[in-house]
Structures are given as C-alpha cells and as structure tokens.
N, C-alpha and C positions, 0 to 999 in steps of 0.2 A: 642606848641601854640594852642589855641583852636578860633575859627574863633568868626566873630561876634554873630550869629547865636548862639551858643552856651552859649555863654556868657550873652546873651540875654535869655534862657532858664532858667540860674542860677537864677534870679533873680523874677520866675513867681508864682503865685499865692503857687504853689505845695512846695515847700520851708518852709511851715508853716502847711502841711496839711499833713494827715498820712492814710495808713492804715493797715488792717494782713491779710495773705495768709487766716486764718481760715472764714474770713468774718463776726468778732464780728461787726465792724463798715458798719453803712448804710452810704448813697450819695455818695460811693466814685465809681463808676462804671466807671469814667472817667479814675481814676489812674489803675484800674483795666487794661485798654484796651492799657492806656499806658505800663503797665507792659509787657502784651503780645506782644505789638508791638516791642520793643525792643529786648525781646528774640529772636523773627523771625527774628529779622535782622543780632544781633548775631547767632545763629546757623547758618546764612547762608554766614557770612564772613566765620564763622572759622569751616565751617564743622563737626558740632558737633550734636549730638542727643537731646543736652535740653545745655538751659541755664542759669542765674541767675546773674542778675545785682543787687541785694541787697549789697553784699559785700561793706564795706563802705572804704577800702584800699586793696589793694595788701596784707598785712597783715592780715589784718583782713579773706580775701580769705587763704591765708597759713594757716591759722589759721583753719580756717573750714575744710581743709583736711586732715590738722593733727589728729581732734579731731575726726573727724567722720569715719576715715580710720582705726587711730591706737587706740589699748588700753596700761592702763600703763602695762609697760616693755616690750612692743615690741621695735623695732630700726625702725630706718628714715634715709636713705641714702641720703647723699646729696655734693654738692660741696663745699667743706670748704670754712669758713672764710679767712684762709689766701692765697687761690687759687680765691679769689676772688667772693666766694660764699655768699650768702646772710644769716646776719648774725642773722637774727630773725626767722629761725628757724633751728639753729644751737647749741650748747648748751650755746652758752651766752645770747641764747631767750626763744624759747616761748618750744620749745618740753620737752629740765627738769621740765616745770611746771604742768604736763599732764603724766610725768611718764616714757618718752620717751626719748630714749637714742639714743646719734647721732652719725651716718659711718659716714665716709668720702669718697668720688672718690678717688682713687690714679690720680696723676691730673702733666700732663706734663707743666713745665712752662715756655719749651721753646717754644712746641708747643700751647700751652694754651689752652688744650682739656684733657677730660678724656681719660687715657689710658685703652682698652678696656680690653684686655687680663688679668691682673690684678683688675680690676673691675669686667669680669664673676668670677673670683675667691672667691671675698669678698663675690656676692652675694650668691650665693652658699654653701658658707662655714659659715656664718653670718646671712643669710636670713632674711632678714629686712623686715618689713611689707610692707614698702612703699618706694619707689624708685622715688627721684624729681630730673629729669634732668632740666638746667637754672641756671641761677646766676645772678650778678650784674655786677660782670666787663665779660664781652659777648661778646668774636669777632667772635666767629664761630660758625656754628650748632653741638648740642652734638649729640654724637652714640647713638640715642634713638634706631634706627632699630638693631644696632647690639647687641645689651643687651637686649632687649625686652623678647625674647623668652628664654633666662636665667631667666628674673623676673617671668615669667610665669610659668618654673618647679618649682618656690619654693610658688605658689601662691601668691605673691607678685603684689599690685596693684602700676601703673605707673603713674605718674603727673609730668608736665611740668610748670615751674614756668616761665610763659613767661612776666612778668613784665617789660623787657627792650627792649624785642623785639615784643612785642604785634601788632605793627604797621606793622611791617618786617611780620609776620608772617599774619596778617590781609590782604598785601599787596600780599605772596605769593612770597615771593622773600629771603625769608631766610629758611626756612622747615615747612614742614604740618606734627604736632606731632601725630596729628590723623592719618593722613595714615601711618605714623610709627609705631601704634601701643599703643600711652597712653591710658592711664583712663579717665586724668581730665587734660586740660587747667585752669590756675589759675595765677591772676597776677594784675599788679595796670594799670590807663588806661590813664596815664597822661606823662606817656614819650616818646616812642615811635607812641601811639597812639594819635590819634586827642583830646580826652575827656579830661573833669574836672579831677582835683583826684577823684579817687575813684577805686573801683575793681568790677573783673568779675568773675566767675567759668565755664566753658562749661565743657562737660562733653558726654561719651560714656553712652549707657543706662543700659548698665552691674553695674554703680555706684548711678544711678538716685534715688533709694529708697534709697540706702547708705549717699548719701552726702546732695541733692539739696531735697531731702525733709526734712530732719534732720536740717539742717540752723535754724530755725525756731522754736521756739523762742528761744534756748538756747544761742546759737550764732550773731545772725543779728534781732533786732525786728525793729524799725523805719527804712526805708531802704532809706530817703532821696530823695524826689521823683522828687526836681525841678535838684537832681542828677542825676539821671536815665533821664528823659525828654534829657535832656543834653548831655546826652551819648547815647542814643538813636539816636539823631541826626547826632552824629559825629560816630558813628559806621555807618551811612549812606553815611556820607562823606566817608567814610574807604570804603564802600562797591562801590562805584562811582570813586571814584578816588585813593584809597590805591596802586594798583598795580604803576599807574607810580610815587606817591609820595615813594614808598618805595624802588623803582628802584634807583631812583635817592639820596637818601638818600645814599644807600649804593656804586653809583657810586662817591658821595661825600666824604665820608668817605678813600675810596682810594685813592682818589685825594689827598686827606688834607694830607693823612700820607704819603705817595708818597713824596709830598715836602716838608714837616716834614723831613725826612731823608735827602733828599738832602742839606736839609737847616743845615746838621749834629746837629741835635735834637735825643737825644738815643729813637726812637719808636718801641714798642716790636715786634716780630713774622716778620722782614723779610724777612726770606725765605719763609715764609706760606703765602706773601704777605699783609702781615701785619692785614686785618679783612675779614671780609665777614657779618659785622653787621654797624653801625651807629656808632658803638665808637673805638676810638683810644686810644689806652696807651701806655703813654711815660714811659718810663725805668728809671727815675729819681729817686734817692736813697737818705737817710740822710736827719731827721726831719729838721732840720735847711736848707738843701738846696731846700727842696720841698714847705716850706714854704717862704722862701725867691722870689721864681720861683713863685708861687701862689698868693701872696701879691700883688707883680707887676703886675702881668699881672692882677689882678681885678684893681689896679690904672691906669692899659692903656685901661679898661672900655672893658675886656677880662675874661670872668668869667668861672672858670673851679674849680673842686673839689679836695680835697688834694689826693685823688686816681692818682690826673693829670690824669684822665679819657676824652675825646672830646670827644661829641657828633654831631652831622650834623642835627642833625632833625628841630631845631628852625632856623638855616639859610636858610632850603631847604626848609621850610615852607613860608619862604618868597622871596625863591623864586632864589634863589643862585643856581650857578654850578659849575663848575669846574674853572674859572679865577676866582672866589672869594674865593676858598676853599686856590687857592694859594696865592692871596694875604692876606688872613687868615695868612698862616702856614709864610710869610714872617714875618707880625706883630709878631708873637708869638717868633719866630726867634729874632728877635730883643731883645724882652725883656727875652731871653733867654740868648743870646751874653751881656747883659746888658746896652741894648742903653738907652737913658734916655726916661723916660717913659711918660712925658707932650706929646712927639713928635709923640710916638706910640698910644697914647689916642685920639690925634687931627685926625690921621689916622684913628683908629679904629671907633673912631664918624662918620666920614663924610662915610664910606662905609655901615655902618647899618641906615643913613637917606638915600642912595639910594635906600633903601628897604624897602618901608610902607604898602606895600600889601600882604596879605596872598592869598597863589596857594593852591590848591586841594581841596579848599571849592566846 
C-alpha cells in the first residue's frame, strides 16, 4: 500500500516530462535534483555505494544485471522455478535471450533454503559468472555470507534479488546483503516496500562503471520521473519508519501462520518456525484443490495467489497486529473447512472497514 502522499506524487506535473543522464535536454534541472535526492536517500536505507532508480520493474532491474554482468555463454545461478525462485530470469525468461545459461541452488524444501555445502560445490565446479541470491516465494534469509567467499575464488560477481523483501531489508529486520558481502541489490519496489511499481539497483562501487553507468541507453532510456518523485518519497517513509514497520510485519507473519497450523491448515516449515520474512506458504497440493481453496477465499473478499503464498504487509500497513492476524487465519480456516462463504465475506468486510488508516507514513 502506498500512502497518500505518494499517490499524490504519481500524478504531478513529471508524469509527462522526461530527461537523459547525457544532458541533451535543457530545463530540466528540477528532475535532475530530484534524481539525486532519491539516490541519497537510497544509498542510505540500504547502505550501498551508488544507486539507480530508473529501473522501470524489478525486472526490468534483473534485466540490467544480467546484461551488464554476463556475456553469451556464461551461467547465472540462481534459485529455481520450481523452489520457488523467480522465474524471469530462469530459463523460461529472460537469461536464454542473452545467451545465458541457467544453475540452479540445490534448495531444501523442507527447510526452504539453499543448501550450502552442495551449492559451494556447483559454484566451484560450474563457475557461473553471476550468483543471485532471493526469490519469490522468501521465508528466510539466504547463506549469502556463507557462499560469498566461494564466488569470490571463482571471480564470480554476487546480487541479491530483493524484490519481496526490499522492505524487510530497507527495515533492517531480515539481512543486510551488503554487509554480507554482494555486488548489487536489485529488485521491484512495490511489495514489501512502501513505493509505486517500479524498480531499483544499489550497488557496491567495485560494479558502478560495470552496471549503473551502462543502464543508459541500451536498457532504461525514459526512467518515469512522477515514478521516481514517488519513490523517493516513500523510500523516506522506509528511512523514518521502515524499522518498526518491518518488525512488526514479520512479527505478523508469525502470528498468521502460528494459527494457520493450529487452525490445522498444512503451513510449510514448522520446525523452522514456519518464516522469518512477511510471507507464509500453505502446503496445499492438486490443481483442482488449490483452485477450489483460492476461488473461495477471493469470494470471502480474501485474496491470496494460486502459490497460496500470505503476505502481512498490506494489513500491517493499516495498521493490524497480532489479534487480527488470528482472526485472519480463523476466516481463512473457515473457508478452508468449507464453511459457507457469504458468512466468511460478511466477516472478512466488517474487520478490513476497522482499518482505513495507513501507519508508518
């Protein structure tokens, strides 16, 4: 959820107006100052050396580190598709288009983390250009410090695809990849974090002539500016208030799937305590049952993704804690058990009009 403020942002003057890092175009000195201001605010959430809010998605940010890292026939390690890894730049995306051939983590799916000992191996023996710890489905921080110093003997550059957890990590309450040891943060800035869509790069300075001057023009030319204005802003929000929003986000998160199980609902990883990030995943198996479980709960005005992936971050933005997460996970319960779903919808209405105000603006 992006505050008023923001949303207000989207809509100014800058929306229609443009300009390029080379400075072909005059008057634009304003967007200029805006560009800067936004960096500085970034590099100082996310402790990094240089930044880039041009990125016009998380994608599009993948995108630019793929091209500007690897060439064709190098490899790209990454956390599969069907581990839950993000699947546009995997090989049913964007790296075969570029010449780029895609690892995989060897990846525990009980514990739902890269296994390390087997991962120093691959890199080692395989030696991929580029090493992108993240993914899509995210409960816990990956072994970036324990691999790191493997990618380093094969010279291998490191990136963190923080896409889902960019808030958590803006917040300081899930892992700082930097002081672990990457390259490049890179990621989309619309779900975990406060912002519009859109994407961001940060980056160590060992990459900065590599990556963040290279964008330009082949990759990112219009960069969207009443975007950036926007995200600038809520990257301020993130810098003022991200620590207790992202605390509690993930103290959410536990909660929900906490009575998720009680409520005997199958939620993955409880011996590992089920996350240490903003999303929960329920263990629900068979096209036909997950869509059945899915259908309903969007007709009990409960909206979740056929991954049956939860999220916390849109209720904790407005402002929820722990007795709404369980009467959450009760509702969900319900149309789980197959209660009739008018009943669960009348419910699920009346506790999201108790909550019309956005916290951590």
């Amino acid at each position: 959820m992006t505050s008023s403020a923001v949303r207000q942002l989207l809509t100014i003057d800058m929306g229609h107006r443009y300009t390029a890092p080379d400075r072909f175009y005059k008057g634009t000195r304003f967007l200029d100052e805006l560009e800067r201001l936004g960096e500085q605010i970034a590099r100082e959430v996310f402790h990094s050396d240089w930044a880039s809010l041009r990125p016009l998605s998380g994608h599009n940010a993948d995108m630019i580190a793929v091209s500007t890292i690897t060439r064709p026939g190098d490899s790209i390690l990454t956390v599969g598709p069907d581990n839950g890894g993000y699947p546009g730049i995997s090989d049913q995306g964007y790296a075969p288009m570029v010449g780029v051939h895609n690892l995989y983590f060897p990846f525990n799916t009980e514990e739902w983390n890269i296994k390390v000992e087997e991962a120093r191996l691959l890199i080692k023996d395989r030696k991929p250009a580029l090493v992108v710890f993240g993914q899509s489905f995210f409960l816990f921080p990956h072994p970036v410090s324990k691999l790191v110093e493997t990618c380093r003997e094969i010279e291998a550059k490191v990136a963190y695809d923080a896409s889902h957890v960019m808030g958590l990590v803006a917040g300081g309450a899930f892992q700082d990849p930097f002081k672990e040891g990457v390259d490049l943060i890179m990621g989309s800035t619309h779900k975990s974090l406060f912002g519009p869509q859109g994407g961001i790069i940060l980056g160590s300075s060992a990459v900065e002539s590599q990556v963040k001057a290279r964008q330009f023009p082949g990759l990112v030319d219009n960069a969207h500016w009443n975007r950036m204005a926007a995200l600038a802003w809520a990257l301020d929000e993130s810098r003022r208030q991200g620590a207790k929003y992202a605390k509690q986000v993930i103290a959410n998160a536990k909660t929900l799937a906490k009575a998720l199980h009680e409520n005997n609902l199958p939620v993955k990883c409880v011996g590992g305590g089920f996350t240490e990030s903003h999303q929960v995943l329920l263990g629900i198996t068979g096209d036909a049952e997950i869509e059945r479980f899915t259908t309903a709960l969007e007709g009990s005005n409960i909206i979740v993704d056929r991954g049956v992936r939860l999220g916390t971050n849109e209720m904790t933005r407005r402002g929820m804690k722990s007795k709404e997460m369980e009467r959450i996970a009760e509702l969900i319960a319900k149309v789980y058990h197959k209660e009739p779903t008018a009943r669960v919808k009348r419910e699920a209405t009346r506790l999201r009009q108790e909550f019309q105000r956005l916290e951590y603006t």
